[in-house]
C-alpha positions as CSV (number, residue, x, y, z in Angstrom):
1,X,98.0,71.1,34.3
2,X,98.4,68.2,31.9
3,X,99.8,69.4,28.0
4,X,98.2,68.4,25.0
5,X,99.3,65.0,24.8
6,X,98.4,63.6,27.9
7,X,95.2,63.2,30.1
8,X,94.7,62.7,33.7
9,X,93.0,59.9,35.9
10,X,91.5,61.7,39.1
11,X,92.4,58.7,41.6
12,X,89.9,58.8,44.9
13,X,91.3,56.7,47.8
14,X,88.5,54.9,50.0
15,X,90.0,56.4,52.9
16,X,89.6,60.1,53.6
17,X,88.4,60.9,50.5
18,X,91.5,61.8,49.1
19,X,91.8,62.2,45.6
20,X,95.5,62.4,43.1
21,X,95.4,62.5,39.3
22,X,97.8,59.9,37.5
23,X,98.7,61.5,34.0
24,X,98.9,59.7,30.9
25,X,99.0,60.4,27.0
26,X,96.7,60.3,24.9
27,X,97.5,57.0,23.1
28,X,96.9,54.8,26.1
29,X,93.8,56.1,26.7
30,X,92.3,55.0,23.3
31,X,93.7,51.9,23.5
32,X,92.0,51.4,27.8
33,X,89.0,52.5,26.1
34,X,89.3,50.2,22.9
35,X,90.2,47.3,25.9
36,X,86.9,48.1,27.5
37,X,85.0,47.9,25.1
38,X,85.9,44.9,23.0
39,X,85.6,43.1,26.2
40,X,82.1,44.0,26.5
41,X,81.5,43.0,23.2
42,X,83.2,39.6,24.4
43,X,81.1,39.3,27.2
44,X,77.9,39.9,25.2
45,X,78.5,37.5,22.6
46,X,79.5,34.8,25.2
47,X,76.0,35.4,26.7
48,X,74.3,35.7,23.7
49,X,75.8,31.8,22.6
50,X,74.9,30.7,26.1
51,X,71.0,31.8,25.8
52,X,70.9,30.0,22.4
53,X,72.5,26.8,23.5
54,X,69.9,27.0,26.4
55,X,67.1,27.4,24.0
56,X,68.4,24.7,21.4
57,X,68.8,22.5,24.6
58,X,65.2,22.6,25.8
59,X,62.1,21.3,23.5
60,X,60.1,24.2,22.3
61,X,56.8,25.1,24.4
62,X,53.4,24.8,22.8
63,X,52.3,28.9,22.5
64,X,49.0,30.1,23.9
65,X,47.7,30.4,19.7
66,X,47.9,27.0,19.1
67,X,46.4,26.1,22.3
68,X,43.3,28.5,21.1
69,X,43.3,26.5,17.7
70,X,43.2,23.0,19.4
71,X,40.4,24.0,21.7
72,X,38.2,25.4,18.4
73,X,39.1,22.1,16.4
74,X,38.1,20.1,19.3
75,X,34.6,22.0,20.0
76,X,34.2,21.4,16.1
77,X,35.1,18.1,15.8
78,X,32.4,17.7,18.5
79,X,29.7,19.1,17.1
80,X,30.5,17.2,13.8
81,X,29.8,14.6,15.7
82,X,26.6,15.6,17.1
83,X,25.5,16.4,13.8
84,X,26.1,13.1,12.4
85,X,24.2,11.5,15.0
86,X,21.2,13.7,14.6
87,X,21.0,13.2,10.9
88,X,21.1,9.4,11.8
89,X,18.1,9.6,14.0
90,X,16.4,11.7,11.5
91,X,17.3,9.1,8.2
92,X,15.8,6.1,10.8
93,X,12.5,8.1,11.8
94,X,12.1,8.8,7.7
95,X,13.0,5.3,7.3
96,X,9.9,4.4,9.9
97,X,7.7,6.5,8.6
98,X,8.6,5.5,5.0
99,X,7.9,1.9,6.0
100,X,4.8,3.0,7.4
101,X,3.3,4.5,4.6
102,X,4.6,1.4,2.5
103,X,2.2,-0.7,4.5
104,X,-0.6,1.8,4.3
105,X,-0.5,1.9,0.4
106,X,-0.2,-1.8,-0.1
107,X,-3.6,-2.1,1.8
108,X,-5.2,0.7,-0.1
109,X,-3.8,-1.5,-3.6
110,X,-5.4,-4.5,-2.0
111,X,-8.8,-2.4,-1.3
112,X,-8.8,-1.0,-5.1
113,X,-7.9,-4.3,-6.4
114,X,-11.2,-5.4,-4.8
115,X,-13.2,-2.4,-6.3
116,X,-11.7,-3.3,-9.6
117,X,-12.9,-7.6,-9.4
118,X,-16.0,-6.2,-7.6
119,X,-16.7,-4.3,-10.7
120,X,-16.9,-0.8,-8.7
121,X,-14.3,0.0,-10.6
122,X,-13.1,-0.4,-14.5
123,X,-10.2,-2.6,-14.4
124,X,-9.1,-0.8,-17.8
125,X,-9.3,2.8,-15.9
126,X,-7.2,1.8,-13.1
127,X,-4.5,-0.8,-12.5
128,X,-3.4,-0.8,-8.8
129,X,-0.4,-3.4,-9.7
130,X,1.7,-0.7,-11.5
131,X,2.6,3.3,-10.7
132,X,0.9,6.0,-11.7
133,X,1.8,7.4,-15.2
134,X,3.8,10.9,-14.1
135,X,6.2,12.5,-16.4
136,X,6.4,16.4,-18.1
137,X,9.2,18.3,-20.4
138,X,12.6,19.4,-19.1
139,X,12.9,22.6,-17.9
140,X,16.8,23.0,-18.5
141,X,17.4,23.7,-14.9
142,X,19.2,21.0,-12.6
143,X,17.0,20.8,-9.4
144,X,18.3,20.8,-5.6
145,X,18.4,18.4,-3.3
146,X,15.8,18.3,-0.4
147,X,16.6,19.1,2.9
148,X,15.7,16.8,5.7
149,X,13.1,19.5,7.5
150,X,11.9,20.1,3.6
151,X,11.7,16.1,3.1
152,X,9.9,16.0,6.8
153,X,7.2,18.5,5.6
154,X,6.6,16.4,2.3
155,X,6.2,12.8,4.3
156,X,3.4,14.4,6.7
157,X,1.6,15.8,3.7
158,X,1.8,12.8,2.1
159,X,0.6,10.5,5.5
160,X,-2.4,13.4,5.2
161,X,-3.2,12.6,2.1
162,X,-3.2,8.9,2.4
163,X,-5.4,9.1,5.5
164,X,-7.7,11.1,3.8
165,X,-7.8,8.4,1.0
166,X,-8.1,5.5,3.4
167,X,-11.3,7.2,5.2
168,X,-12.7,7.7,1.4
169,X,-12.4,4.4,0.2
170,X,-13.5,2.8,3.6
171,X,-16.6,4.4,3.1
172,X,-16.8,3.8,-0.4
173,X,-16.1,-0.2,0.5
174,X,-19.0,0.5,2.9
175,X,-21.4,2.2,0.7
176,X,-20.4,-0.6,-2.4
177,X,-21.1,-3.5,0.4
178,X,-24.2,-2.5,1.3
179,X,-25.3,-1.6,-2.3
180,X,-24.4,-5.5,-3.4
181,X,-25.6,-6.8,-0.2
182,X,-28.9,-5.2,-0.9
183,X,-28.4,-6.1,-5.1
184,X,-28.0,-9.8,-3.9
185,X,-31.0,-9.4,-1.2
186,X,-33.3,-7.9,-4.0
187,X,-35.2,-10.4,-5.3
188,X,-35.7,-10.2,-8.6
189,X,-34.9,-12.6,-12.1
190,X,-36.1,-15.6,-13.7
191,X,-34.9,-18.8,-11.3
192,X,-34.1,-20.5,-14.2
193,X,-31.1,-19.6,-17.3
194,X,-33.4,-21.1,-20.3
195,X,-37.3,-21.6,-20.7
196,X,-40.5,-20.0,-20.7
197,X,-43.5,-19.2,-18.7
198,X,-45.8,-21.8,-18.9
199,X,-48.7,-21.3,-16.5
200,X,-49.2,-17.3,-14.3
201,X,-50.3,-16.6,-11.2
202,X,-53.7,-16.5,-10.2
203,X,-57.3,-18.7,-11.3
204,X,-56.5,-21.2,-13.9
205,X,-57.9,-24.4,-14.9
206,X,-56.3,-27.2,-13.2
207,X,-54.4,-29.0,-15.3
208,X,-55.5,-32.6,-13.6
209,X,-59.4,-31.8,-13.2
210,X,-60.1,-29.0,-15.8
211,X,-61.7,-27.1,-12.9
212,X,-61.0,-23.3,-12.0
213,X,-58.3,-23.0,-8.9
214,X,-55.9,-20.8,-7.4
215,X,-52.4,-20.9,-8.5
216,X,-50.3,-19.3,-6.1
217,X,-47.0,-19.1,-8.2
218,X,-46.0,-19.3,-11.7
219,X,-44.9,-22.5,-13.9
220,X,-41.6,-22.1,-16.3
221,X,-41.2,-24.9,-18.3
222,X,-37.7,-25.9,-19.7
223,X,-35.4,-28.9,-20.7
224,X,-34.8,-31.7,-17.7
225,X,-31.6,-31.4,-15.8
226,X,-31.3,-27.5,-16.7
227,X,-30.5,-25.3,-13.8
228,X,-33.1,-23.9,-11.1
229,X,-30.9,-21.4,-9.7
230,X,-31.9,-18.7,-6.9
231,X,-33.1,-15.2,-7.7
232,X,-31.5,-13.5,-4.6
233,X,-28.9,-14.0,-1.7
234,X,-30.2,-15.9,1.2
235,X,-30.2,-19.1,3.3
236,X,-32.0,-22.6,2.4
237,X,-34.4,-23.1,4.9
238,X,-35.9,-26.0,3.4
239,X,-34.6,-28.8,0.7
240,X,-36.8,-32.1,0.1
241,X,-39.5,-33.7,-0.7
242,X,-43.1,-32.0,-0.2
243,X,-46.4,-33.1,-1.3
244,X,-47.8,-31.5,-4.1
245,X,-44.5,-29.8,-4.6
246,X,-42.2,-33.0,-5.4
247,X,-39.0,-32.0,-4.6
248,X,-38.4,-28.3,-3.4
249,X,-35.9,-26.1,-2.4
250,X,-37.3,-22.9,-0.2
251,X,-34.9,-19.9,0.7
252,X,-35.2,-17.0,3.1
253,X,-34.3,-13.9,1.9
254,X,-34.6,-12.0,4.8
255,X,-37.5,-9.1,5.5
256,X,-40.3,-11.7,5.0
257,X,-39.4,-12.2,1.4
258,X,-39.1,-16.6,1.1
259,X,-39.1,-18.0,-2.7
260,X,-39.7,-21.6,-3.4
261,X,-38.4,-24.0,-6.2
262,X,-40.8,-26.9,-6.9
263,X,-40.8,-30.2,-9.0
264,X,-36.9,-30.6,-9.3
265,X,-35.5,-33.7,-10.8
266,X,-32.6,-33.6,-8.1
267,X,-31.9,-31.0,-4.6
268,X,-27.9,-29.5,-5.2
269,X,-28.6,-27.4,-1.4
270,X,-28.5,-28.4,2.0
271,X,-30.6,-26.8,4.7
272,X,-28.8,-24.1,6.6
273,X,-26.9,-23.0,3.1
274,X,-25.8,-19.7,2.6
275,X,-26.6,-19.2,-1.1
276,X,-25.5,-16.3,-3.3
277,X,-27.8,-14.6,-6.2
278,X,-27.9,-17.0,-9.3
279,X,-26.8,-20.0,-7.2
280,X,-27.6,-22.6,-8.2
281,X,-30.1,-24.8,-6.5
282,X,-31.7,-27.9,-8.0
283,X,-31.9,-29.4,-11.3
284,X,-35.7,-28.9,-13.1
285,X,-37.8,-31.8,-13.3
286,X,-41.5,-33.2,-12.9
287,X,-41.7,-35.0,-9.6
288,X,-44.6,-33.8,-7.6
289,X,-48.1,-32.9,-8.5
290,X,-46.6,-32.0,-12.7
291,X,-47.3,-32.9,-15.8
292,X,-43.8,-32.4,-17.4
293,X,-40.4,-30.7,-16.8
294,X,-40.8,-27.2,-15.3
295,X,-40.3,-25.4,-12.1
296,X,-42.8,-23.8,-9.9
297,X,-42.4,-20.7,-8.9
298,X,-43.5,-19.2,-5.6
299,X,-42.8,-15.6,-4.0
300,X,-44.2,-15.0,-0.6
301,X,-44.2,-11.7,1.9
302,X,-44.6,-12.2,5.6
303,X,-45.9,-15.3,4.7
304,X,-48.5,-13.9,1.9
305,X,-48.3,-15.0,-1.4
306,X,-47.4,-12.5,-4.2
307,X,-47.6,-12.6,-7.8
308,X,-43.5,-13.6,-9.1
309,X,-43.9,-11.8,-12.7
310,X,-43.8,-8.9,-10.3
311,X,-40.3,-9.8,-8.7
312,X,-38.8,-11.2,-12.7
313,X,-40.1,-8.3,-14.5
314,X,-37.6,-5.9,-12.0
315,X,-34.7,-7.6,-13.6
316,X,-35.7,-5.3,-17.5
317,X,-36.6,-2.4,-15.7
């Protein structure tokens, strides 16, 4: 049994499992113990410098996060990409189809231009060279920016509402064609721009024998050299000399209707012309069967003769 100052070390031998205790005080013990310890603490520290040296040593791996973070920002890079090239496509088809309806308005200008020197039109009503006059107060409110679906849906109504247009003012170009056609056909008007009616249609007394004849047009006397000009649209189907009518001009009208322009002093058409209402067609004169400066006046109908106050009086109705 050990006193109070001193412990025992139980000793156990590897061979027999024999076992002695070693005594010793109480002072040495604390200090073994204190030995042991700050030794460990050597040991750990050494390790822990070691590790550190290790780490500082090797360059630093890239961690699993910022992997994650690469992969989004290269996904989104990407389909910033794709996004760019979509709205390019988009600004090129606006572009075509802006370019197309460019086109498409210049020929309906052209088409109201014609309206407007055709006289369908008032040329003070509508000028076709310059904009339409748009404008309106301020609300107060800044606006937003279309969209390119919302621009989209604007273009196609507007390419709707310019082929709606087109097909209205084709028809209109139609319908005003065929009313001037028929305005130039319709034969009707004096064929001359200064004189008077000298001699009607019908029995007369001849004006070389004083005996009662047929006149099949009317005379309408006027100064020599003034213009015979034509009282419809039509083609010269005759231009020389012709007895009993001196020099004369004849012109098909087309349906039957044929007018001829007697006496003249000189022929300004050609056979085969294609003469417009008011044309004019000869100068007046007094060759022929005439007793002074005038121009005779016929109007026949499938080759029948009518009376031509009937065609000049149209032109004050």
């Amino acid at each position: 049994m050990a006193s109070d100052e001193s412990m025992n070390i139980i000793l156990v031998g590897r061979r027999h499992g024999k076992s002695r205790a070693v005594p010793i005080n109480r002072p040495i013990a604390f200090g073994l113990l204190f030995f042991a310890l700050a030794s460990l603490a050597v040991a750990a520290w050494s390790g822990y410098r070691l590790a550190l040296s290790e780490v500082k040593a090797e360059p630093p791996q890239e961690s699993e996060l910022v992997a994650q973070w690469q992969t989004k920002l290269d996904a989104q890079k990407a389909e910033l990409a794709q996004v760019r090239a979509n709205v390019r496509q988009q600004v090129d088809a606006l572009t075509l189809r802006l370019g197309e309806m460019q086109g498409r308005l210049l020929r309906l200008d052209a088409l109201g231009q014609r309206f407007v020197e055709t006289g369908v039109v008032a040329s003070d009503e509508f000028d076709f060279s310059q904009p339409a006059a748009v404008g309106g107060p301020e609300d107060g409110v800044s606006g937003d920016s279309y969209t390119a679906p919302q621009l989209t849906d604007m273009i196609d109504s507007l390419a709707r509402r310019i082929e709606d247009r087109e097909h209205q003012l084709r028809m209109l170009d139609i319908v005003s064609s065929q009313k001037k056609l028929e305005d130039e056909l319709y034969v009707e008007g004096r064929p001359i721009t200064w004189g008077w009616l000298s001699s009607k249609y019908g029995y007369r007394s001849d004006p070389f024998t004083g005996k009662r004849t047929w006149h099949d047009g009317v005379d309408l006397a006027g100064r020599e050299g003034s213009d015979i000009i034509s009282v419809a649209a039509g083609v010269v189907t005759f231009a020389g000399e012709r007895y009993g009518y001196g020099n004369l001009v004849e012109v098909d009208h087309g349906d039957g209707l044929v007018t001829r322009y007697a006496h003249a002093k000189t022929i300004k058409a050609r056979v085969g012309d294609v003469v417009q209402k008011g044309q004019v067609l000869a100068a007046m004169g007094s060759t022929g069967r005439s007793t002074g400066p005038h121009v005779h006046f016929e109007v026949l109908e499938n080759g029948k003769f009518k009376n031509p106050e009937t065609y000049i009086s149209r032109a004050s109705r």
